[in-house]
Each structure stands twice: as C-alpha cells, then as structure tokens.
N, C-alpha and C positions, 0 to 999 in steps of 0.2 A: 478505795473502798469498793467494795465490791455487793452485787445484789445480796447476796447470801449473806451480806454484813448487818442489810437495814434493819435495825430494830424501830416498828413503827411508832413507838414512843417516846425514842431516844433523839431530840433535836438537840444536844448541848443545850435545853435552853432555861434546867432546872436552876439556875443562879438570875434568873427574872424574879423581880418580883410578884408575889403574888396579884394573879389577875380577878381575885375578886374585891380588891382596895382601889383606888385609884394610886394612880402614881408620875413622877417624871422622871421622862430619862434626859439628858441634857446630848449634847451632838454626840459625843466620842463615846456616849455610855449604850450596852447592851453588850449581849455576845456576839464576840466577832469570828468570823469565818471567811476563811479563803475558800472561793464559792467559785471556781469553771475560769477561774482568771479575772476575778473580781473580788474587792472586798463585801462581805454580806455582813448586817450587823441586826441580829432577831432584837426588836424593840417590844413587839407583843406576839404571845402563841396564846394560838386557839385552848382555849380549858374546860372545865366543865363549865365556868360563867361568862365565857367569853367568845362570840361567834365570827371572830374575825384576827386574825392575823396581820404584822406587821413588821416588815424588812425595809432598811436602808442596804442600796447597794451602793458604791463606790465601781466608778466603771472607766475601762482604757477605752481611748480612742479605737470605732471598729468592733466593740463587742456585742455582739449581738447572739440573743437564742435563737434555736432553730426555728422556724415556723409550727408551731404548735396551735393544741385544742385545751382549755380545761374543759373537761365533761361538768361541773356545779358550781365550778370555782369566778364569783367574779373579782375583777382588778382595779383597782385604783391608783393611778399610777401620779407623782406629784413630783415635777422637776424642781428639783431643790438648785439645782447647778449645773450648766453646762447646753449642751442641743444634742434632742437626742429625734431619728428619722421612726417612726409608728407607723405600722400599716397593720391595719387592721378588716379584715372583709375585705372590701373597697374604697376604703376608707383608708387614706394616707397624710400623712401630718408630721410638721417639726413642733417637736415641745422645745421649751427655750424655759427658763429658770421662773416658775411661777405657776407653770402648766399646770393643767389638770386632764389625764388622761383617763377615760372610761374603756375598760375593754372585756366586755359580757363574755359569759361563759361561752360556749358551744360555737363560737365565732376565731376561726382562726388566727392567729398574730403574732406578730415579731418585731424585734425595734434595733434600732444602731445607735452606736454612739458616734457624733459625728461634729462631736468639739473634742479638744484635747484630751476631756475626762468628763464626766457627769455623774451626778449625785442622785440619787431617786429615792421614794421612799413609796415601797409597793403594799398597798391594804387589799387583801384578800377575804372575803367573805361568801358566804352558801347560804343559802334558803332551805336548801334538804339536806345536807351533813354538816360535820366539825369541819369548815379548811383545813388543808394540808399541805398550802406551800410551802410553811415554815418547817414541815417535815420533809419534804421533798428538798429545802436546800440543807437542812442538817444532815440527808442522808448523805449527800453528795460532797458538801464542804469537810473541811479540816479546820479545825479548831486552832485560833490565834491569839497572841498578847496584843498582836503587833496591828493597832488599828490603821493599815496600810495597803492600796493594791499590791499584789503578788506579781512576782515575777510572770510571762507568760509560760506557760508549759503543756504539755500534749491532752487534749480533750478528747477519752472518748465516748466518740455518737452513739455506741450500741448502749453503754452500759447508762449513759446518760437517757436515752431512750426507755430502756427497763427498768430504770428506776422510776422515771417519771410518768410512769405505765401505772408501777405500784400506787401512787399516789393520784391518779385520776388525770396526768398528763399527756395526750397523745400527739407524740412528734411526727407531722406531717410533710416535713421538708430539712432543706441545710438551712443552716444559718446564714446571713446576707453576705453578699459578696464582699471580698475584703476592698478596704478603701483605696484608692488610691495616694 
C-alpha cells in the first residue's frame, strides 16, 4: 500500500462490532492484519462513542518500531505474553507477561521483542482528537483469515514514516538493533 492508497476511514475494521453496545471479543476474535511483520488484530476502533482504540499484536522475536513521537496519542501497552525491552524518555524497562506499560504522548519510544514472540494488547487514547492508531495500522496492514505472524518481508521506513505522519506519528529514529 501505498500513501496515496490511505483512505482515513478505511481500517478493515467495519466487521467490529458496534462501539456504542458493549461487547466481547474472545483471544482469536477481531480483525486481523499482517501489520510490518507482525500479526495486528483491531479489538476496538475509535467511533463517534468511543475515545479510545484497541490492537492485539502478535510479535517475532526482534521486532521492534522505529523510535517514534505520537503528537496526542497516549498508550497503554499490557504484556499478554512473552518479554518485551521499552525505552521510553529515559526511562527503560522489560515488561514480562502481566505488565503494564504507560507511554504518554509527546515522549518518544520504542520496544523489542526479546523472547521467542510476545503478545501485547496496545489501548490508545487522546484528550483533544479521535485516536488513530487503529488507522495508522489499517493503512499499513493487509488484511488476513489467517490469525498467524507473517512470514518476515522487506519493511519500508519511508513509506512507513509517511504514513504515520498522516496519522499524527512522527518517526524519529531506526528501529532497535537487531538481536543477537
């Protein structure tokens, strides 16, 4: 996909159900997306009744985003499985399976995966706009049946960069060094 592709309202994520009922999704349910070499699975998008967003990732050992900023966007990040390395600011930390990660807008950050694989489930919310992580990984993913990580395949930083531009993301750095 490409910039000229995103339609800002288009996350795959019209097969949710409606965000003004309550509801449950159970592990394997929501839409799923092979998301930058990872599986992504939208559990909650932002709507007109709802100010907060919500992605399970599925993660290989090693993955890590660039060093990035949200401009509005804060994160919630909840280690479902696995150890994942967080630097945040100055602020550096292993989450391990129970975690709770806080990581405020306008503060730079990035994480690794640095067990086998790890499981996360990222809550995004804003005080002055709608969230748009959940569109920021719909523009970027490709749509799946297959509730499974992706093989690995070539990531590119520009377009990934311009896209998460559109959406209030600004990439600051590479992503962390590969592991050993």
């Amino acid at each position: 996909m490409t910039t000229h592709d995103i339609v800002d309202d288009s996350t795959h994520t019209d097969q949710l159900p409606d965000t003004s009922r309550p509801y449950v999704l159970q592990r394997d349910e929501g839409v799923h997306l092979h998301f930058l070499g990872t599986l992504a699975t939208h559990k909650l998008t932002a709507g007109e009744r709802s100010s907060m967003t919500a992605v399970e990732f599925d993660q290989p050992r090693g993955f890590g985003p660039p060093l990035h900023c949200h401009d509005d966007e804060d994160e919630l990040i909840v280690v479902l499985d696995g150890e994942i390395s967080f630097r945040s600011g100055d602020t550096e930390a292993i989450g391990r399976a129970g975690s709770v990660v806080h990581l405020p807008h306008g503060i730079p950050h990035t994480f690794q995966v640095i067990s086998d694989t790890a499981r996360m489930l990222t809550i995004t919310s804003s005080a002055g706009s709608t969230p748009r992580f959940d569109r920021f990984v719909g523009a970027l993913g490709e749509p799946t049946d297959r509730a499974v990580i992706p093989e690995p395949g070539e990531i590119d930083p520009h377009e990934v960069a311009s896209v998460g531009a559109t959406f209030g993301i600004e990439t600051l750095g590479p992503p962390p060094a590969p592991l050993d």
